[in-house]
C-alpha positions in Angstrom: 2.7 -28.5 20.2 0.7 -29.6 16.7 0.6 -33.0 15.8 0.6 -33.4 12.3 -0.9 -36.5 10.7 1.5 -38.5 8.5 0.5 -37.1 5.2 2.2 -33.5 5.9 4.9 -35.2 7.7 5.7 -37.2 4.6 5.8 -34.3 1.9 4.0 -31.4 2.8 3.1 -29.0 -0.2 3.1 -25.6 0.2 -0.6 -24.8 0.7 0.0 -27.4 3.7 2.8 -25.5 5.2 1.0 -22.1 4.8 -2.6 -23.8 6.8 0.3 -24.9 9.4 1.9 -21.7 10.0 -2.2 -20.4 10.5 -2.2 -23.2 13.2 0.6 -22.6 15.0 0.1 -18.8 14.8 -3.1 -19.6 16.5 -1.5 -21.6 19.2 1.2 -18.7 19.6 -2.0 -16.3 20.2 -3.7 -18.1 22.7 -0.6 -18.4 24.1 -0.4 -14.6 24.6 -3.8 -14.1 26.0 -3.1 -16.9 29.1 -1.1 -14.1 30.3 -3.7 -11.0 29.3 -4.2 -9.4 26.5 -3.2 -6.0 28.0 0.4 -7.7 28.8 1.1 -9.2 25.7 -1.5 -7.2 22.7 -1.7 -10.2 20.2 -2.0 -8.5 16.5 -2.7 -10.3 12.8 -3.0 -9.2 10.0 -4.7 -11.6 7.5 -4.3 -11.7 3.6 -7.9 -13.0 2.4 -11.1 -12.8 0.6 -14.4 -13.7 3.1 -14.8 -17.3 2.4 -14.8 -20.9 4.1 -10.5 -20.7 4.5 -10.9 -17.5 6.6 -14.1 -18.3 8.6 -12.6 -21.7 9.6 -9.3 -19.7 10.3 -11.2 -17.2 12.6 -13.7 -20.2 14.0 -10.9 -22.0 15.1 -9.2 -19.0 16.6 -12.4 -18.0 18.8 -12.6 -21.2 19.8 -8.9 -21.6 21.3 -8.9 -17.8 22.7 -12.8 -18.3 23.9 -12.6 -16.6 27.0 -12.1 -13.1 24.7 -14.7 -11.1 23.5 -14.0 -10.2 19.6 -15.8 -6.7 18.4 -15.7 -5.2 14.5 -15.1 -2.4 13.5 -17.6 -0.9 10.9 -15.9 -0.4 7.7 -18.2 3.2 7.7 -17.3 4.1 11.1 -17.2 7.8 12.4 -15.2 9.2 14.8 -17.6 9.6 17.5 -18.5 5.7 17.5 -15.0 4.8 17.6 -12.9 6.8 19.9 -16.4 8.6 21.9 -17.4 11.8 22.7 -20.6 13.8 23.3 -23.8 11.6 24.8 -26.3 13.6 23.1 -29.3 12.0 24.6 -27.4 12.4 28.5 -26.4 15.5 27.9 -29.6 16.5 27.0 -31.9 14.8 29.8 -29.1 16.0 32.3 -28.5 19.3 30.6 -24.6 19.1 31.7 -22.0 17.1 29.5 -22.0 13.1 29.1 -19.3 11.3 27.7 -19.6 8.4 25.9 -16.9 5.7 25.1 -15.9 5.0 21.7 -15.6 1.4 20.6 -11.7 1.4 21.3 -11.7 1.8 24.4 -14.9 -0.5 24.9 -12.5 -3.4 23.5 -10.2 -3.1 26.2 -8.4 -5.8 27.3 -10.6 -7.8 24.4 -9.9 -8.3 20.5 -10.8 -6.2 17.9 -11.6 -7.1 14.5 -10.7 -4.7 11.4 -13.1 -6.6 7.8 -11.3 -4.8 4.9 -8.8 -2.7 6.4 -7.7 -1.7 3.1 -10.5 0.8 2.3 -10.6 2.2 5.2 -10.6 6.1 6.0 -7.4 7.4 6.7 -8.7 9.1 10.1 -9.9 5.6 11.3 -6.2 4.3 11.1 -4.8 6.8 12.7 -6.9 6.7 15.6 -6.7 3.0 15.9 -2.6 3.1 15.6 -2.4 5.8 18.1 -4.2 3.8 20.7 -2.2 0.3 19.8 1.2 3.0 20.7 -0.2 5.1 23.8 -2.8 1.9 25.1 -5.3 4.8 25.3 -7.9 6.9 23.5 -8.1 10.7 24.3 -11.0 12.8 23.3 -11.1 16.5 23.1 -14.4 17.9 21.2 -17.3 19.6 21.7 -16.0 21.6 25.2 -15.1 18.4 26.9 -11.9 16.5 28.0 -11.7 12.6 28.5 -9.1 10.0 28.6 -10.1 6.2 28.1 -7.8 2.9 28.6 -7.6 1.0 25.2 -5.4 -2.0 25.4 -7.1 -4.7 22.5 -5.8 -7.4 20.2 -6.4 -6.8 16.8 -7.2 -9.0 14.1 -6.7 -7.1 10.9 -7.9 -8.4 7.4 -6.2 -7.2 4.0 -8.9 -7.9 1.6 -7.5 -5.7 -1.6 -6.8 -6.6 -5.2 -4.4 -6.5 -7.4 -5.6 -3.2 -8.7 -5.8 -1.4 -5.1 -3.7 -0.2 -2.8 -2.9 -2.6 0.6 -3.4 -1.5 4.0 -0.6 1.6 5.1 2.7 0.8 5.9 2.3 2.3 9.2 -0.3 -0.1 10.0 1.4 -3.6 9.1 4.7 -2.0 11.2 2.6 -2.4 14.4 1.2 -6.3 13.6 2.8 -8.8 15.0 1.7 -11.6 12.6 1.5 -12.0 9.2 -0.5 -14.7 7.5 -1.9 -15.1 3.6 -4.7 -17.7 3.0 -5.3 -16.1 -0.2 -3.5 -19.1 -1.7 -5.1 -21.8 0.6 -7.3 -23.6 -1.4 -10.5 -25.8 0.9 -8.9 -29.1 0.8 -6.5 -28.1 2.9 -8.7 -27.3 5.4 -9.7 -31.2 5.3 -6.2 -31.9 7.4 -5.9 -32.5 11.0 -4.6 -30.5 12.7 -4.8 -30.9 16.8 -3.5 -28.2 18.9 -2.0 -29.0 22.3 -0.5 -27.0 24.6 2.8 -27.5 26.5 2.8 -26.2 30.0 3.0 -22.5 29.8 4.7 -21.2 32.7 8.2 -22.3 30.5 10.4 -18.8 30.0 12.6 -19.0 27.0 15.4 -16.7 26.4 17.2 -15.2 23.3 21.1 -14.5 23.7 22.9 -11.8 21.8 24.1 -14.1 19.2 20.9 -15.0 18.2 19.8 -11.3 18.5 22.3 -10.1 16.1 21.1 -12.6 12.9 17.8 -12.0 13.5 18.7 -7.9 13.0 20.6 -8.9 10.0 17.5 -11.3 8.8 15.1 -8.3 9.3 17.6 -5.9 7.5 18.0 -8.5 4.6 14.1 -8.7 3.8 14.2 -4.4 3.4 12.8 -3.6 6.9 14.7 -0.6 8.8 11.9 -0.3 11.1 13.1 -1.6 15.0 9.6 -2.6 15.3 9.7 -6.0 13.2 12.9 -6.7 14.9 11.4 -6.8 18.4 8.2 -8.6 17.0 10.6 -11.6 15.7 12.3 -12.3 18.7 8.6 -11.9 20.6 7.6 -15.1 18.2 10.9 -16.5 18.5 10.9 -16.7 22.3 7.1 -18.2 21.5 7.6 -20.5 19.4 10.5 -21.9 22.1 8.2 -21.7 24.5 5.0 -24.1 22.6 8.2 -26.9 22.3 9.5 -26.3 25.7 12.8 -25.2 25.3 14.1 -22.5 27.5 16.4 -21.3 24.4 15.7 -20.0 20.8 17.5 -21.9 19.0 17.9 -22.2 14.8 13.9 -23.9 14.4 12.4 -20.6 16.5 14.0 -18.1 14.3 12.9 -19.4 11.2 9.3 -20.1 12.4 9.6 -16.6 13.2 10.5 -15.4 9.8 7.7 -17.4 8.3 5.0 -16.1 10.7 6.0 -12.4 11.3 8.2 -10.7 8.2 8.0 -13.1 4.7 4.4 -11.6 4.0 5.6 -8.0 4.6 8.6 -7.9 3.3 10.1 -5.4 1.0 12.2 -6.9 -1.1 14.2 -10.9 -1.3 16.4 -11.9 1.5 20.1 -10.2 1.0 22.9 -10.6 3.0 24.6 -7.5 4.1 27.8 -6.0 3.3 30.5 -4.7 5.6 30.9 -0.7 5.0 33.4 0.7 2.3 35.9 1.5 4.9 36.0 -2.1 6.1 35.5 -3.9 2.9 39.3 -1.3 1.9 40.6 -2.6 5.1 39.9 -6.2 4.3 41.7 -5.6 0.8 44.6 -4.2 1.8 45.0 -7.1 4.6 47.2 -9.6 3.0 47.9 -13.1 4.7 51.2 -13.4 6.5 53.9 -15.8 5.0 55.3 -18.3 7.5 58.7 -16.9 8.1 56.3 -13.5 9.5 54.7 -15.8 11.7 57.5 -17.6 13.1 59.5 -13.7 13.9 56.6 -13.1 15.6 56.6 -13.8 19.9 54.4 -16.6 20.8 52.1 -14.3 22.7 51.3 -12.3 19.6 51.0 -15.3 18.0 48.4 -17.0 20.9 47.1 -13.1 20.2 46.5 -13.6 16.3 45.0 -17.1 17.5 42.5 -16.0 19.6 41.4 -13.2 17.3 41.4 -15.1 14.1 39.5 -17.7 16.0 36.6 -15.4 17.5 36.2 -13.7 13.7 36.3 -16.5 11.4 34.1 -18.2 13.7 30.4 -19.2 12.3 27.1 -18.4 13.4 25.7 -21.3 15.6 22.3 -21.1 14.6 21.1 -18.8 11.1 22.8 -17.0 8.5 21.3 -15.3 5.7 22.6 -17.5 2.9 21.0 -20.6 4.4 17.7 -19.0 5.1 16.5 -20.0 1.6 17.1 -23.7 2.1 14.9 -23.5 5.6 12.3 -22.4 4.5 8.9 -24.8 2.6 9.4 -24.6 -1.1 8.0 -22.0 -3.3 7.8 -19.9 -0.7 10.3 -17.5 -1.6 9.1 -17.6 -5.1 5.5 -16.7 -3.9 7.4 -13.9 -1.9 9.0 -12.6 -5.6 5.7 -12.7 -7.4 4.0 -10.6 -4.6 6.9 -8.0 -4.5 6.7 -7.5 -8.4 2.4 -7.3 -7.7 3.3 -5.1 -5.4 5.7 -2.7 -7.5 2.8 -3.0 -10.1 0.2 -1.5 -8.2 1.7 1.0 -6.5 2.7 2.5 -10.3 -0.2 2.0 -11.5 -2.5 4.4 -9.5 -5.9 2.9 -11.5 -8.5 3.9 -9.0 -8.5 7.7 -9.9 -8.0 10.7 -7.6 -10.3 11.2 -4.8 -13.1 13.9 -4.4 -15.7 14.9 -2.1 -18.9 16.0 -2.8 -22.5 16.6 -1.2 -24.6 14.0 -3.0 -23.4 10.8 -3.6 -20.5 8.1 -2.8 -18.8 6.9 0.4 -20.1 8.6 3.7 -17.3 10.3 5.4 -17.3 12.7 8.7 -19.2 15.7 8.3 -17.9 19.4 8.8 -19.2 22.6 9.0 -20.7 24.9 6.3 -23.4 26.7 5.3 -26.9 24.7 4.3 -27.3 25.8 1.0 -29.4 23.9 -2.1 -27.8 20.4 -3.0 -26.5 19.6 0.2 -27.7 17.5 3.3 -28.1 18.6 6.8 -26.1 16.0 9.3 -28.6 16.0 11.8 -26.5 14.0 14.7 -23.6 16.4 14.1 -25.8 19.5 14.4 -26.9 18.8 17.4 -23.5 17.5 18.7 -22.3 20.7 17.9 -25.2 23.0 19.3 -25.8 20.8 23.0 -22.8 22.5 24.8 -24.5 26.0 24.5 -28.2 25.1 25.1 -27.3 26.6 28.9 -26.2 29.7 27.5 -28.7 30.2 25.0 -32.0 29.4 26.8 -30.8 32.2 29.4 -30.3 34.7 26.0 -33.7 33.6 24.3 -36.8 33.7 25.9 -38.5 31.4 22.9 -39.8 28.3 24.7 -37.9 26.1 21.7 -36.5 23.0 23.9 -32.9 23.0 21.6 -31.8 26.0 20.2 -29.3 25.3 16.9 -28.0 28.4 14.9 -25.7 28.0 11.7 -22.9 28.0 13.4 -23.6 24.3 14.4 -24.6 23.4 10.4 -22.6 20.3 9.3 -23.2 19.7 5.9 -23.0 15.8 5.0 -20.0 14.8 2.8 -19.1 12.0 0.7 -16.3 10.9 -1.2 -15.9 9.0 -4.4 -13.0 8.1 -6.8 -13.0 10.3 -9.6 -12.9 9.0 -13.3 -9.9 9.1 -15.3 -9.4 9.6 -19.1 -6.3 8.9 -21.1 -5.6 10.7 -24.7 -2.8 9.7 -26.6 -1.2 12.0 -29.1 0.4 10.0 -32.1 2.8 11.4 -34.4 1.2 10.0 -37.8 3.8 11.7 -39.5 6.4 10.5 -42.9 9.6 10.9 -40.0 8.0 8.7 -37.7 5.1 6.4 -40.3 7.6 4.1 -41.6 8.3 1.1 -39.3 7.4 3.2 -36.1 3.2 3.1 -37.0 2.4 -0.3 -36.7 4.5 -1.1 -33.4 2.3 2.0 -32.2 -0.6 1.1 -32.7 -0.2 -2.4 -31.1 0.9 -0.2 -28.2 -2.0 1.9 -27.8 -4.7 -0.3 -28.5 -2.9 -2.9 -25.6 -3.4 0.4 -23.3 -7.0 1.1 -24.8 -8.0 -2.6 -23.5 -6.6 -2.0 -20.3 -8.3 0.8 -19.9 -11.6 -0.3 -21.2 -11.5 -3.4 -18.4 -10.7 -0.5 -15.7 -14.0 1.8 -17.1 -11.6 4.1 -18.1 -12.1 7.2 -21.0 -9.6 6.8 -23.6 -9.0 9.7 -26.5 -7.2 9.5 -29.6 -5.7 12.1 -31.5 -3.4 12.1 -34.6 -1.2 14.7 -36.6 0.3 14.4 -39.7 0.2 16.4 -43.1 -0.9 20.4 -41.6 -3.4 19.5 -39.0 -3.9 17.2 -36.2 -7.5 15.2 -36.2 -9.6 13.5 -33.5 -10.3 10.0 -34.4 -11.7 9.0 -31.4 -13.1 11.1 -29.0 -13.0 10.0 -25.0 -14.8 6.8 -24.5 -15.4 3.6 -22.7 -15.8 1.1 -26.0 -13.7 -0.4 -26.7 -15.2 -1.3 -30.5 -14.8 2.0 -31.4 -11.4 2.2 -30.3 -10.1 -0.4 -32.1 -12.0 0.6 -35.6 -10.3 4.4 -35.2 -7.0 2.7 -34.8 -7.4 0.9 -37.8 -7.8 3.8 -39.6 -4.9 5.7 -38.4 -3.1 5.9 -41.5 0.8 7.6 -41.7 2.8 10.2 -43.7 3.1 13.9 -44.3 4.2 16.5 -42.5 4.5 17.0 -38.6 1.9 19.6 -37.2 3.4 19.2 -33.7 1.7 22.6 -32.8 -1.9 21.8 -33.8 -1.6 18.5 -32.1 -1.1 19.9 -29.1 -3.8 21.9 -29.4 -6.0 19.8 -30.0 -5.2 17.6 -27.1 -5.1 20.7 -24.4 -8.9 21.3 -25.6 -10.1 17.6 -25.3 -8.2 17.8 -21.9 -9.8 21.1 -21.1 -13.2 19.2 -21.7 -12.4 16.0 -19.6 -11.4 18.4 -16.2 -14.6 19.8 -16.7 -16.2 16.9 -16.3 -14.3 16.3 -13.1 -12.0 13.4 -14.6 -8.4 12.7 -13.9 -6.6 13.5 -17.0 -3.3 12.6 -18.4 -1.2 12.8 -22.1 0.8 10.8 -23.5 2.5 11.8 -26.5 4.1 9.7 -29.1 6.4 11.5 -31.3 10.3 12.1 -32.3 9.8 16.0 -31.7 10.7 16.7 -34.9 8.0 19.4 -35.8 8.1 21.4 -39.6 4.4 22.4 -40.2 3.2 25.8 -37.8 0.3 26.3 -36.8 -1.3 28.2 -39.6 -0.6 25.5 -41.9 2.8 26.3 -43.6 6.1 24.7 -43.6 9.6 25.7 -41.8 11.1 23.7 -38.9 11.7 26.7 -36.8 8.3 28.6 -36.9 6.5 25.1 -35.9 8.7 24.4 -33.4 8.4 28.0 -31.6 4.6 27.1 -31.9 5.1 23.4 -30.6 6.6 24.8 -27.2 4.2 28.3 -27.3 1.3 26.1 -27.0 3.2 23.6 -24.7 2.9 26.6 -22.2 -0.9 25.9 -21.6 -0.3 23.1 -20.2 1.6 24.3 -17.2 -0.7 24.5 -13.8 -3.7 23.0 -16.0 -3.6 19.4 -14.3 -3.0 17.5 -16.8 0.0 14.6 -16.7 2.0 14.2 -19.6 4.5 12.0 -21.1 6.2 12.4 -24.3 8.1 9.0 -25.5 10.4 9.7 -28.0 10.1 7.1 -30.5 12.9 8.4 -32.9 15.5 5.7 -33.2 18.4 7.8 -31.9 17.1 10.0 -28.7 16.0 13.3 -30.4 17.0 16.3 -28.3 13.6 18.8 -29.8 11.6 15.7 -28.0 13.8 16.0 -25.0 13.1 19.6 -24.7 9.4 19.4 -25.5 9.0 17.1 -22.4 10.8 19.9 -20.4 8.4 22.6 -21.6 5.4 20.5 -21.0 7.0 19.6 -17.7 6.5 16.1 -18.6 8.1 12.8 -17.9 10.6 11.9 -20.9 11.2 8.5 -22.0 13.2 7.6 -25.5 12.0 4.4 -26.7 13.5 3.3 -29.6 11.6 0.2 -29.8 8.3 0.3 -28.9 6.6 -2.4 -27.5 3.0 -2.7 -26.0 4.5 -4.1 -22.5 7.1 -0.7 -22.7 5.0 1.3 -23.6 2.0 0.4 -21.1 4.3 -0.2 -18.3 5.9 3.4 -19.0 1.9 4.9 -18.9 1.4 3.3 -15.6 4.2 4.1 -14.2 3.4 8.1 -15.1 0.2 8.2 -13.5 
């Protein structure tokens, strides 16, 4: 069991609690791998930067479990390096097929290591979550059939920011552990912390009682998955184990809590409610008088007894409502402020969509196609693709070429690359919308311009007001020039909805062209009375409003009209609908509102 020095013991801080829970999940590991890492499959997933707290986290690991082997995986991997395939050099020299073993199934019965999980390729995931649920790696490519045992450890590190996207759901649901050092600062480090092991042939069990709050705990904390269920009581039963008690008891289930579901959790801890029908059913029960009771025979009484006894009974170890007070302090709160990050990012989308092309960005697995001008032959893949035939085709050519490739076997090279993204903004400059409504506006928009300019984002700005809309700033990264066209965005006139949009369709025409991302968002109350050849009448300009609304359908293009009339205006309602755009009325605009409503819309 650790031994902690007296300083934690005294008044641990939370930084101190977090480094202890690393310990002991360290201790619960090598625990695991005395009995085989194919019996047991230790997994982690760690929430860090590379720096001194995670290389003394993973120094101290390889030195407890030093009889493993830990391999990495490449962040660039391709398939054939990680789940095997063709030998092209044996296959060649023998001139019959070779397999070769991927990397997955080389790590059998040893630890794998996964540096930046989080940008990842989706196809490398998959393959590695398949082989941690079948324990083995089949190939079928290039004519030939082979099936590999891969049973490995993995040690998984999360290493994204607040602006990208954490590893896949599906990935954290098969990790046992979950640890963040993010917040561990190197002082900690500094602390003693011994490890010694209690004798490990001790068996600990977890009864049905126990069983049932730790379903209820896992439920509470938004997981429906059985999978973190199972992985609790597996700690649990661990952690019992380390302090040599051959029960879980109230201590094991909230070590367990702390190590394997608080850093993957989905929302705060709640406690569950009883289903309508019984919540009615306890409603309707009313509590019998005594002169009932004593009517009664004494064996329905002894009956009542018994049953009132089992029910009202407690919980002998955990309940929900006292899981809070168990666990170190601030931890929960650090729990709330991840959850909201987490909300954040997933609305915020700022990386752009994703594209591939033939020339530059992040190398991903080849296919084929035809060699034409720009793009790069993949030689390795080419001749992957061609060996299985050579037999064949030496017999049908009597050329004394050694490899035979036609362009069948072409695979181009590929890459892929985050597209850029541009934002325009369509402000209703006009008299209905000017007074009071400009200035909160433009606080608004240039918030969102300054947020864009620190994500190297385009940013557009269009007015309309009087009998024609204008460009004041056409997309761009600077943020100087953003600021100086806001400041002359003056208000008044009439509303030239109609050439407004217009105007914005054919700036967003010209941003897809340059292969960006494009979205629109349009500040106005709807309330259109100038058409689009320049005279007045509401009804003419607002059949042109929605006539040239119709562009935008199928172009690509996200929109968002928020209404910024003071009462919800129904022509803004329906302009959203036409535009097939997300509607929000905001009668007060605010730059928070208004950028968290953008996000939120990409």
């Amino acid at each position: 069991m650790t031994q902690l020095n007296s300083e934690i013991l005294q008044a641990p801080s939370l930084e101190e609690s977090l480094w202890q829970d690393a310990c002991l999940t360290i201790e619960m590991i090598a625990l695991m791998v005395e009995g085989g890492i194919r019996q047991n499959l230790p997994t982690l997933l760690i929430k860090a930067h590379a720096g001194p707290v995670r290389e003394a986290f993973m120094q101290r690991l390889e030195e407890v479990v030093s009889r493993t082997v830990f391999h990495k995986i490449p962040v660039g991997i391709d398939e054939q390096r990680l789940i095997g395939g063709l030998d092209l050099s044996a296959t060649l020299s023998s001139g019959k097929r070779v397999a070769s073993k991927g990397l997955l199934a080389e790590c059998d019965n040893q630890m794998l290591v996964m540096p930046m999980a989080n940008i990842m390729e989706d196809d490398v995931i998959a393959q590695v979550t398949a082989a941690m649920d079948n324990g083995h790696v089949k190939v079928e490519r290039e004519g030939m059939s082979a099936t590999d045992i891969a049973q490995f450890g993995l040690v998984v590190f999360d290493e994204s920011d607040e602006d990208e996207q954490p590893i896949s759901d599906k990935m954290k649901d098969r990790i046992i552990f979950h640890l963040d050092l993010s917040t561990i600062s190197y002082r900690v480090l500094k602390i003693h912390l011994e490890l010694k092991f209690t004798d490990i042939s001790t068996t600990a069990i977890c009864d049905s009682q126990t069983l049932k709050e730790i379903c209820e705990i896992v439920l509470s904390f938004g997981l429906t998955s059985i999978r973190p269920t199972q992985q609790m009581v597996r700690v649990a039963i661990l952690n019992a184990r380390l302090n040599g008690r051959t029960k879980v008891i109230q201590d094991d289930v909230v070590t367990a809590v702390r190590l394997c579901i608080l850093n993957r959790a989905k929302q705060l801890p709640q406690a569950p409610q009883p289903p309508e029908d019984m919540q009615e059913d306890l409603q309707d029960d009313e509590p019998e008088t005594p002169d009932e009771q004593q009517e009664k025979p004494d064996e329905e009484q002894a009956e009542d007894n018994d049953s009132t006894s089992t029910l009202d009974e407690p919980l002998e170890d955990l309940n929900i409502e006292s899981l809070a007070s168990q666990l170190p302090d601030g931890l929960l709160d650090q729990l709330s402020s991840s959850l909201k990050l987490q909300s954040k990012t997933s609305s915020q989308g700022r990386k752009g969509k994703q594209k591939y092309g033939s020339k530059r960005g992040k190398p991903v697995a080849s296919r084929r196609g035809e060699l034409r001008s720009g793009k790069s032959l993949d030689i390795m893949a080419t001749l992957r693709a061609a060996t299985p035939w050579q037999k064949i085709r030496s017999a049908e050519n009597t050329s004394n070429a050694s490899i035979h490739v036609r362009p069948q076997d072409f695979h181009i090279r590929r890459y892929k690359q985050n597209t850029e993204t541009s934002t325009i903004f369509l402000v209703d400059a006009s008299g209905s919308t000017a007074l009071n409504r400009l200035g909160e506006a433009k606080g608004a928009v240039e918030s969102l311009l300054a947020e864009g300019y620190a994500r190297r984002d385009h940013v557009g700005l269009i007015s309309f007001r009087k009998r024609e809309a204008e460009v004041l700033l056409s997309p761009t990264r600077s943020l100087v020039r953003a600021k100086k066209s806001l400041a002359s965005l003056a208000g008044g006139g009439g509303t030239p909805l109609a050439s407004g949009l217009q105007l914005a369709f054919i700036m967003a025409s010209e941003e897809l062209k340059k292969g960006r991302a494009t979205s629109l968002v349009i500040m106005t109350d709807g309330s259109a009375n100038v058409a689009l050849d320049g005279t007045g009448g509401r009804e003419k300009a607002m059949e042109d409003a929605l006539a040239v609304s119709n562009l935008f359908v199928g172009a690509g293009v996200s929109c968002l009209v928020i209404d910024v009339s003071r009462l919800a205006n129904p022509k803004a309602k329906a302009l959203s609908e036409k535009l097939g755009a997300n509607y929000i009325p905001m009668p007060f605009v605010s730059s928070k509102n208004l950028s968290d409503a953008v996000k939120a819309s990409r």
